[in-house]
C-alpha positions as CSV (number, residue, x, y, z in Angstrom):
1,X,0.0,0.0,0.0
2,X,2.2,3.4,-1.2
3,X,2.1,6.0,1.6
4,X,0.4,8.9,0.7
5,X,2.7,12.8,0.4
6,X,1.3,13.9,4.0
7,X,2.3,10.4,5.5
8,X,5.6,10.9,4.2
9,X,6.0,14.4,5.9
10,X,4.6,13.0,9.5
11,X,7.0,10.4,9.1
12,X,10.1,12.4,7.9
13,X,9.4,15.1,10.5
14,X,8.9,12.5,13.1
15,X,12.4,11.6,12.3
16,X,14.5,14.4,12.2
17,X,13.3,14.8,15.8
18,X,14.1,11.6,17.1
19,X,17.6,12.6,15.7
20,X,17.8,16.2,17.3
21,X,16.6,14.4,20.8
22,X,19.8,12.2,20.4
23,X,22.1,14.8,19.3
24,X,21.0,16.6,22.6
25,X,20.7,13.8,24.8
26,X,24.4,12.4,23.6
27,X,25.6,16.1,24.4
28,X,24.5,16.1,27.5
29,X,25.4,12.4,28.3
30,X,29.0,13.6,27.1
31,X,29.0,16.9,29.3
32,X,28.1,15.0,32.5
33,X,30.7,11.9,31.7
34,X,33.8,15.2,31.8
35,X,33.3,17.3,33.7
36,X,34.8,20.7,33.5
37,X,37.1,21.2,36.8
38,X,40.1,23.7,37.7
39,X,43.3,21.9,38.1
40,X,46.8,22.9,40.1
41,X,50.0,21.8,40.5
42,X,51.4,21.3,44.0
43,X,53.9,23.6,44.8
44,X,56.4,23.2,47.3
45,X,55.8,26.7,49.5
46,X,58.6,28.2,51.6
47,X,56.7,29.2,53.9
48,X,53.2,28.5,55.8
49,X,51.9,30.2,58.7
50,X,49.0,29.0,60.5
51,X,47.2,31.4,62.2
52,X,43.6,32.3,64.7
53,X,42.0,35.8,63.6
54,X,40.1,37.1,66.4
55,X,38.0,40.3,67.1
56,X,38.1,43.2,70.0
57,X,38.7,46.0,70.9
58,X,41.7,48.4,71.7
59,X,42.4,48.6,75.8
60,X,45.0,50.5,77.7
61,X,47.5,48.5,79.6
62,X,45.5,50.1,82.8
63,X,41.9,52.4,83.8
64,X,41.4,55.1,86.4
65,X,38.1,55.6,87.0
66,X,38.3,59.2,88.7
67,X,36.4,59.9,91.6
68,X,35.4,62.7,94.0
69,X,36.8,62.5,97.2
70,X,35.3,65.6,98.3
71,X,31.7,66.8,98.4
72,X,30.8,70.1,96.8
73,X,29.4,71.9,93.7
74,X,31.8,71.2,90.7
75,X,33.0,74.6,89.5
76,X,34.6,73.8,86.2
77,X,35.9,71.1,84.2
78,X,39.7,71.7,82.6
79,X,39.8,69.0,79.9
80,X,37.7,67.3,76.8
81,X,37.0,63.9,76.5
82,X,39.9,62.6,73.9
83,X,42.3,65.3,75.6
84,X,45.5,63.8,75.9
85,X,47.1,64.3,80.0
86,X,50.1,64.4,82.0
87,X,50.6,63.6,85.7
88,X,49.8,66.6,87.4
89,X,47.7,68.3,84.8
90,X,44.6,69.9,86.7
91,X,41.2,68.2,85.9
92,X,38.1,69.0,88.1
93,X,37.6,71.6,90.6
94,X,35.1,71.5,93.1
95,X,33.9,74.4,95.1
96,X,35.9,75.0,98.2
97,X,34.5,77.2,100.1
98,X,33.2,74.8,103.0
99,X,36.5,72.8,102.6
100,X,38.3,76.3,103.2
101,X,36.0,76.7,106.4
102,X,36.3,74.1,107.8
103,X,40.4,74.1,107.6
104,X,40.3,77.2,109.0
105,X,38.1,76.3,111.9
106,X,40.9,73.5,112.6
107,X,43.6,75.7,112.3
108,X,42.0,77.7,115.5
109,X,41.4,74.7,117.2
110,X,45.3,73.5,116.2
111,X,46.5,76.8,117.7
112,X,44.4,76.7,120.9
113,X,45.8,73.3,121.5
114,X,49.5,74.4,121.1
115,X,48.9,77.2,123.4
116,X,47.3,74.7,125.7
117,X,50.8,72.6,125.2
118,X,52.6,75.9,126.1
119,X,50.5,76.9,129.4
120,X,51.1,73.3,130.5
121,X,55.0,73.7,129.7
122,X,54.9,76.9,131.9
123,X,53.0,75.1,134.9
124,X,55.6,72.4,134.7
125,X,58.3,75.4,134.7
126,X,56.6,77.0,138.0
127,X,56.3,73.9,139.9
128,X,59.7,72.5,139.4
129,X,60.8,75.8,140.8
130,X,59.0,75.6,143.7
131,X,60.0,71.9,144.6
132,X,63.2,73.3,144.0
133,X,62.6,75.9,146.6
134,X,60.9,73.2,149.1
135,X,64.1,71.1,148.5
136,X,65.9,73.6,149.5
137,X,64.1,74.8,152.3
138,X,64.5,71.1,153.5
139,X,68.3,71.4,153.2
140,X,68.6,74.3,155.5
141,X,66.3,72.4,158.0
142,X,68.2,69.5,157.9
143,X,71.3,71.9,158.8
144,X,69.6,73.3,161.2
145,X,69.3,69.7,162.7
146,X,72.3,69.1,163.0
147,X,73.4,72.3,164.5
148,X,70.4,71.4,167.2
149,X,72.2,67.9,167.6
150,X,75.5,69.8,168.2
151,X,73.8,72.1,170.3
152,X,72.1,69.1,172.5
153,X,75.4,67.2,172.9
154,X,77.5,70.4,173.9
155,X,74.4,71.4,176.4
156,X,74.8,67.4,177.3
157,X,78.6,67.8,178.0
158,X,77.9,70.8,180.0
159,X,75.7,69.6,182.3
160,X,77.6,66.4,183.1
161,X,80.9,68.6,184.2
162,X,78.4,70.8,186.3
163,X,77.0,67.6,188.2
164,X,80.7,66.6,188.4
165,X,81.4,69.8,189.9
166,X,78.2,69.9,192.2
167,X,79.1,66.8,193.5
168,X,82.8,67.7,194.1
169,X,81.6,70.6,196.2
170,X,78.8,69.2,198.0
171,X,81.5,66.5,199.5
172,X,84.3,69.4,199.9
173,X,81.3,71.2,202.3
174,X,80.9,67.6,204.1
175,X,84.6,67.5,204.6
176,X,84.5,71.1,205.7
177,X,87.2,72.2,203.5
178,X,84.4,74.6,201.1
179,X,82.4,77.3,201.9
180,X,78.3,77.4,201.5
181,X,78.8,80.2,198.7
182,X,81.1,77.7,196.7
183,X,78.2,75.2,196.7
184,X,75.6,77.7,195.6
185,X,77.9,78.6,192.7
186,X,78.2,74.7,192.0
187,X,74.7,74.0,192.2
188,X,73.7,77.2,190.0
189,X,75.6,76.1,187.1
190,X,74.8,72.6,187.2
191,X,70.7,74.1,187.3
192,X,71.6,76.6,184.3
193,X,73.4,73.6,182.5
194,X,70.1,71.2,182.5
195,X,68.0,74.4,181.5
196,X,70.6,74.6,178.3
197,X,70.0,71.2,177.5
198,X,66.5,71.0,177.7
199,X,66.3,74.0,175.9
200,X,68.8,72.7,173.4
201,X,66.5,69.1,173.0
202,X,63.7,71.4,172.2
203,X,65.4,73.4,170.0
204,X,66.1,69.9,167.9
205,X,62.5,68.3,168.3
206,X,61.5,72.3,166.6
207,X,63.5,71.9,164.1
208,X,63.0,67.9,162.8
209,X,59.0,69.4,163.1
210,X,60.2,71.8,160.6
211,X,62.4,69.3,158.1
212,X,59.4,67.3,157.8
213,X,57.0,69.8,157.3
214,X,59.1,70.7,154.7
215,X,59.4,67.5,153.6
216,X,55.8,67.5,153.0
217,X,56.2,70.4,151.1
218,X,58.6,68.5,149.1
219,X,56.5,65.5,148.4
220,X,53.0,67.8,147.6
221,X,55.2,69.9,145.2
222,X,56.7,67.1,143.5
223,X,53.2,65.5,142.7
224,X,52.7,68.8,141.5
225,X,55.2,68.9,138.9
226,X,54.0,65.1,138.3
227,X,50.7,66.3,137.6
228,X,51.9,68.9,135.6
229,X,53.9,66.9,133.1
230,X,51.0,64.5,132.6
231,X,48.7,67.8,131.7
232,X,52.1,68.3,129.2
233,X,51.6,65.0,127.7
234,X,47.5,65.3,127.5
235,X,47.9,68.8,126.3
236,X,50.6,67.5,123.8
237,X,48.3,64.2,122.6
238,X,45.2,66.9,121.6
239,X,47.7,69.1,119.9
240,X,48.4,66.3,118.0
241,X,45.3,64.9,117.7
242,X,43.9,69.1,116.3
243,X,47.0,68.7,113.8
244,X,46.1,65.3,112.5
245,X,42.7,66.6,112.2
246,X,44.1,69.5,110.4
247,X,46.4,67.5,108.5
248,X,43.4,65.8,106.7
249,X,41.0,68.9,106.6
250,X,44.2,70.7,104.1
251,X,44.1,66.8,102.5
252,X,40.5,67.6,101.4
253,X,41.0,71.1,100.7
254,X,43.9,70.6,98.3
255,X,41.7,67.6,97.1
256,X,38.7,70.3,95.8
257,X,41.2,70.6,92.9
258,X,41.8,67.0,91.2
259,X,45.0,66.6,89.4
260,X,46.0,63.5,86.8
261,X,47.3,61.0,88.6
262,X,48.7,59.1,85.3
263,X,49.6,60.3,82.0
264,X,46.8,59.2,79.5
265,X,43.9,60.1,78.1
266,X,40.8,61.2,79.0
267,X,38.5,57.9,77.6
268,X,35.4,59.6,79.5
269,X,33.5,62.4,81.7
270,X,30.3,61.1,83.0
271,X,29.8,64.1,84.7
272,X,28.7,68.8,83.9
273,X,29.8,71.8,85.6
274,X,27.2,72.4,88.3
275,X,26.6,68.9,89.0
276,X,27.2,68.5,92.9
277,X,29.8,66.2,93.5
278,X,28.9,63.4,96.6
279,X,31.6,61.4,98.2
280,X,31.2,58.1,100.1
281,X,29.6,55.0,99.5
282,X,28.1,56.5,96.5
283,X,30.9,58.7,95.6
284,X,30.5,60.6,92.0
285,X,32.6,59.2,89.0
286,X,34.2,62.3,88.0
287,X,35.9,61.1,84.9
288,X,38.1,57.7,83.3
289,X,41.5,58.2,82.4
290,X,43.4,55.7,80.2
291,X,47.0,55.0,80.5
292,X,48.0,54.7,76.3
293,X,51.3,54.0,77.5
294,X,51.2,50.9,76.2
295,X,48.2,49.4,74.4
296,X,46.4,46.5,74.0
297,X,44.1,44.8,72.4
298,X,41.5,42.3,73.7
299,X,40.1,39.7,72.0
300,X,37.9,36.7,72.2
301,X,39.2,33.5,70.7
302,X,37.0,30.6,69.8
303,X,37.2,27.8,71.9
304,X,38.2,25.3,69.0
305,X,41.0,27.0,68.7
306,X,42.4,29.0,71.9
307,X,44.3,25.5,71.8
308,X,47.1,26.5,69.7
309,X,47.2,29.9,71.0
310,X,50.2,30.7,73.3
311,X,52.0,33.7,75.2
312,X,54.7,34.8,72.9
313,X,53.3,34.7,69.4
314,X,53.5,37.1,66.7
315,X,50.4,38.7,65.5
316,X,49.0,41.1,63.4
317,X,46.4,43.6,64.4
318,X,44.2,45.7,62.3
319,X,42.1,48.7,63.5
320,X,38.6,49.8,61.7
321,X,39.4,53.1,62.5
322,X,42.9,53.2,60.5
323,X,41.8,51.1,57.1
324,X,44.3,48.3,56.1
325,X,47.0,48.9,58.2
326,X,48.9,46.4,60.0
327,X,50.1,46.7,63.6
328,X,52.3,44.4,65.2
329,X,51.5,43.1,68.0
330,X,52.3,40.3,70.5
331,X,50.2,37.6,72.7
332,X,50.9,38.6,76.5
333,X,47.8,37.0,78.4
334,X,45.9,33.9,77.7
335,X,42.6,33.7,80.5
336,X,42.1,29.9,81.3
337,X,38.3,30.9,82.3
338,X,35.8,30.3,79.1
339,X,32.7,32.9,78.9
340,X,29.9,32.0,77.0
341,X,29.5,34.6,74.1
342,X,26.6,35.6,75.0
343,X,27.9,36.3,78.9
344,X,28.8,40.4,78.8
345,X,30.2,39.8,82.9
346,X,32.2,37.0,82.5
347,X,33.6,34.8,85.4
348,X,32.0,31.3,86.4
349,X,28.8,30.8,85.7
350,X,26.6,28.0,88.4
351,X,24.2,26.9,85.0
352,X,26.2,25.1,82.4
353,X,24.7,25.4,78.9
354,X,27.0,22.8,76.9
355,X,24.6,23.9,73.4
356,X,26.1,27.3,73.7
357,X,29.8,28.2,72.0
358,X,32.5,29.7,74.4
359,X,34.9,32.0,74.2
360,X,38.9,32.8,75.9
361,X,39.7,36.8,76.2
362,X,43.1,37.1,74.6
363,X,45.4,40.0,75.9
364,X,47.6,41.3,73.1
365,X,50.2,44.1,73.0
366,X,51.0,46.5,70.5
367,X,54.4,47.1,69.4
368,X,57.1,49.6,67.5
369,X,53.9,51.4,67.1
370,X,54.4,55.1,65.2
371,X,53.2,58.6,66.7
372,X,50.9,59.1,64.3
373,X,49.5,55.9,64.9
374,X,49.5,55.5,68.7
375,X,48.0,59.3,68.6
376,X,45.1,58.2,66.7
377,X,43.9,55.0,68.9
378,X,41.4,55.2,71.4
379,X,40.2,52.8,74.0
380,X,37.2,51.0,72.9
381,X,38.2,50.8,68.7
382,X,37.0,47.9,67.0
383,X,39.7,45.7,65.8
384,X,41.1,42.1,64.4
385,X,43.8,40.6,65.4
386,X,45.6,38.0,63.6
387,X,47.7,35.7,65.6
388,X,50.4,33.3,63.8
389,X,50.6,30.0,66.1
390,X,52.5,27.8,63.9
391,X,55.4,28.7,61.0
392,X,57.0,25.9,58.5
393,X,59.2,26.4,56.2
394,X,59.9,24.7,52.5
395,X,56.4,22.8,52.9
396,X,53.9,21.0,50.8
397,X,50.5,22.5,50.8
398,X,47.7,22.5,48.9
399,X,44.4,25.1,48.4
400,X,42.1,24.6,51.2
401,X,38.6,24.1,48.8
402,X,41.0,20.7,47.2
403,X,40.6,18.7,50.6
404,X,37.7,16.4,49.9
405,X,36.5,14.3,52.8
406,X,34.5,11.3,51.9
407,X,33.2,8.1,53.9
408,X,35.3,4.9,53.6
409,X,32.5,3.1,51.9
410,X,32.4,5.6,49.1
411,X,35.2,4.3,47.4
412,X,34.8,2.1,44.7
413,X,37.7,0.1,45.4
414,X,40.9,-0.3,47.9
415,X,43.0,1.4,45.5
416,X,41.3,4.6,46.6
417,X,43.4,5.0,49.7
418,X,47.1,5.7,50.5
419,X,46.9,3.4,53.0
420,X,45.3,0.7,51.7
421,X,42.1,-1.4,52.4
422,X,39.6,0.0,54.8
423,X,39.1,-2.2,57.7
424,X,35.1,-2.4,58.0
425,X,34.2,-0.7,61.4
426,X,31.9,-2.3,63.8
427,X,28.9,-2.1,64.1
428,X,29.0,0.3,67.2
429,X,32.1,2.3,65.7
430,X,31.3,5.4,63.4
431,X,33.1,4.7,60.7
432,X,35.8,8.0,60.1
433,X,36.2,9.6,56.9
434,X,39.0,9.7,54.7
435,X,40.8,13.1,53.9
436,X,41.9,13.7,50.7
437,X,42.4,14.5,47.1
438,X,41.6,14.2,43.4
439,X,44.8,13.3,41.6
440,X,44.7,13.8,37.8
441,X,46.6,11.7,35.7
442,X,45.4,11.4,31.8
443,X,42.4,13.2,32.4
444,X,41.3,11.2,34.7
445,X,40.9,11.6,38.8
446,X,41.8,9.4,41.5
447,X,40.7,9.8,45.4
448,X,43.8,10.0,47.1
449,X,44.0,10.0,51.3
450,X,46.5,12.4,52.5
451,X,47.4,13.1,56.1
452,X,47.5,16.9,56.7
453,X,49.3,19.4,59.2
454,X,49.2,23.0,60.0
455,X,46.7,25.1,57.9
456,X,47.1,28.5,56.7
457,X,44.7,31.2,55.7
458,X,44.1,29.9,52.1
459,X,46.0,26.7,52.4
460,X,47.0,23.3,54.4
461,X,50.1,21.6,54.5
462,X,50.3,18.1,53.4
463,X,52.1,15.6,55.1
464,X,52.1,12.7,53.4
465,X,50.0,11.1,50.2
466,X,51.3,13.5,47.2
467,X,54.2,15.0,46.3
468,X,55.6,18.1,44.6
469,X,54.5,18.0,40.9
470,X,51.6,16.2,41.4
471,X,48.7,17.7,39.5
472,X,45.2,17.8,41.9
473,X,41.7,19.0,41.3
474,X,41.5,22.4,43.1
475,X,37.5,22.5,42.2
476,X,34.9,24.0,42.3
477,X,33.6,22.4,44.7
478,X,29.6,21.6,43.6
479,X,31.8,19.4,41.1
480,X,34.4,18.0,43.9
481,X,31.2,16.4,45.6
482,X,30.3,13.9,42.1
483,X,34.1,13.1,41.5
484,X,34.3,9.2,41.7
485,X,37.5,7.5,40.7
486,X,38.9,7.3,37.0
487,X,35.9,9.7,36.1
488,X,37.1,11.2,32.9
489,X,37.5,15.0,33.6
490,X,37.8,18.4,31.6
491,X,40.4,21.3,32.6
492,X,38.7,24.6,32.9
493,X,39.9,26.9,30.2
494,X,41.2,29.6,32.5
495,X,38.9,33.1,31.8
496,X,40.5,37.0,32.1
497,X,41.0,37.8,35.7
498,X,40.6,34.0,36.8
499,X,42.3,32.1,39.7
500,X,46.3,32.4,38.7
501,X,46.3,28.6,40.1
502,X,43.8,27.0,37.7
503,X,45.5,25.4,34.5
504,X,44.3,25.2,31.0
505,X,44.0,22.0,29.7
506,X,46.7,19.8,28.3
């Protein structure tokens, strides 16, 4: 039966579409069998640093928060916030009148207690005069007791030769050989001689009367020059109790002006002229004063990797506020304690939340920092530090987006691995990937495992699995993910302003 002309067409038409679905599909097939990939040759680097970048802020080695120490109406303010200081330089003056009042108040009462020291000095003076005087008054009676002894034993004498002489007479007149006149004579002497001695023992009781009466004297004047002395050292213990008291009344007078104690500069001044000023417990913060001679930076390193950060490394430091340049700087302080990042007081915490990532404050010091520079940086600018833990020299390394990791069962075969055949993990054990790379040899990839080291900011160093020379797939990395091995590959044609690394095909 012939086809009919319209038959024909369905059929020829019919046709040449089958044929453009293959054309398209066997394009397509071919496109997905090579894929296009960028390719690099590994490089032996002289050098690799691997490093932690961090964020913070600039901090002074040390703060002063200034405060008033003295209560009164502030009367001006001598410097701006951003001012730079030296020690000394006046700051803050408060009024002084009641400071100035109240010194001068003390002063009186200073200079009434000296004079009191003085009068008490002069009473001493006066009494140990007069005990002198008493003293000597007892002298002379003492003297005078021993002239009234002499006296006594003379009068004593005396009357013993007249009642030897009496008695000589009186037996002359028995014997009849003296006269009744003689006797009288005898008898009137020996009567005037016991007067004497009476007279004389009086004389001597008188005067011991009179040495201790003086004596007494003596005794009530000393006690007065005792109590005299102790008035000295009372009088002298106010006096110095007015001038301590004075002492601190010019400490807060001289303190109504407040001078830098620091050189720095002024980070802060919370506070306006007219403002009263309130010491005490809830003293008034007057201003904060920075010390800038030397500066650091503080900055909060991630927990994953405050590991491999130590005292003594190198680091670079860049400020917001300065653009693109590069200060160095060098790791002083590492703080064992972790601080949540969300924890603004830091310290330990009683509630442990293990879901939430912590953080290590980082203390780092500038360095051979310029005039211009240091002159420009103010506590509290945003910056990012970055700190170099580890430096190799004359290393293998390889891009960072090259490093495919993949589970053991992925491979197609043994021969996907350096080391070998993958021992099949138990059933408990999670089975660990494999870290590698594509190698390319003939257009065609192979998963190599390659044990790595340090890593840099674009790169990690490769310890074992490839060599210098060796030509790996560098990405990207969409087309990393299908690689299997001995896939058939294409090299990226490298395009105007491309990656440097990527080759053209071969």
């Amino acid at each position: 039966m012939a086809l009919t002309k319209k038959k024909k067409i369905i059929i020829g038409a019919t046709a040449l579409v089958v044929l453009a679905v293959v054309v398209i599909v066997s394009v397509f097939a071919s496109r997905k069998e090579e894929p296009e990939v960028t390719t690099i040759k590994i490089e032996t680097r002289p050098e690799l640093r691997q490093t932690v970048t961090a964020s913070g802020e600039i901090r002074p080695i040390r703060y002063i928060k200034l405060t008033s120490e003295v209560q009164g109406r502030i009367q001006e303010i001598y410097v701006n916030a951003g001012d730079s200081v030296k020690v000394g330089t006046p700051l803050v003056r408060i009024d002084p009148t009641q400071l100035q009042s109240s010194q001068e108040a003390q002063w009186a009462a200073t200079q009434a207690s000296i004079n009191d020291v003085q009068n008490a000095r002069n009473a001493v003076n006066s009494a140990q005069q007069g005990l002198a005087v008493v003293e000597a008054s007892v002298a002379a009676a003492r003297q005078q007791v021993i002239a009234q002894q002499t006296a006594v034993d003379r009068a004593q004498i005396d009357l013993t030769a007249a009642q030897r002489e009496l008695k000589r007479v009186t037996d002359l007149i028995e014997s009849g050989v003296a006269s009744r006149s003689e006797y009288d004579a005898a008898h009137d002497r020996f009567s005037q001689a016991r007067i004497a001695l009476d007279t004389a023992r009086a004389n001597l009781e008188a005067t011991n009367i009179a040495v201790k009466e003086a004596q007494e004297r003596a005794n009530q004047q000393r006690l007065a020059v005792q109590e005299a002395r102790t008035s000295i050292r009372s009088s002298e213990m106010r006096a110095n109790q007015q001038q301590a008291v004075l002492r601190g009344q010019s400490s807060q007078r001289s303190k109504a002006m407040q001078l830098s104690p620091l050189n720095g500069v002024v980070a802060d001044i919370p506070t306006r002229v007219g403002e009263f000023a309130v010491a005490g417990l809830s003293t008034t913060s007057l201003m904060t004063i920075a010390d800038m001679s030397t500066i650091n930076v503080e900055v909060n390193v991630d927990e994953t990797e405050i590991s491999n950060v130590e005292v003594g490394q190198q680091a670079k430091v860049k400020v917001d506020a300065l653009g693109d340049k590069e200060i160095k700087a060098v790791v002083t302080q590492k703080n064992p304690l972790a601080v949540s990042k969300s924890d603004t007081t830091g310290g330990l915490s009683n509630r442990v939340n293990v879901q939430e990532a912590k953080e290590f404050k980082v203390t780092i010091e500038l360095r051979d920092l310029p005039d211009e520079i240091k002159s420009s940086l103010r506590p509290g600018m945003s910056s990012t530090a970055t700190i170099t833990t580890k430096t190799k020299n004359n290393v293998i390394a390889v891009p960072l987006e090259a490093i495919v990791e993949r589970q053991p069962n992925a491979s197609p075969s043994p021969a996907a691995t350096i080391a070998g055949s993958v021992p099949t993990p138990s059933a408990n054990e999670k089975p660990k990937s494999l870290k590698g790379v594509y190698t390319v040899t003939a257009n065609k990839v192979k998963f190599v495992e390659v044990t790595t080291g340090i890593t840099g900011e674009a790169d990690i160093e490769v310890l074992s699995g490839v060599k210098a020379g060796d030509e790996i797939v560098r990405g990207p990395s969409r087309v990393l993910k299908t690689l299997k091995d001995g896939m058939s590959i294409k090299r990226q044609t490298k395009k105007p302003g491309g990656n440097s690394n990527a080759n053209e095909g071969s």
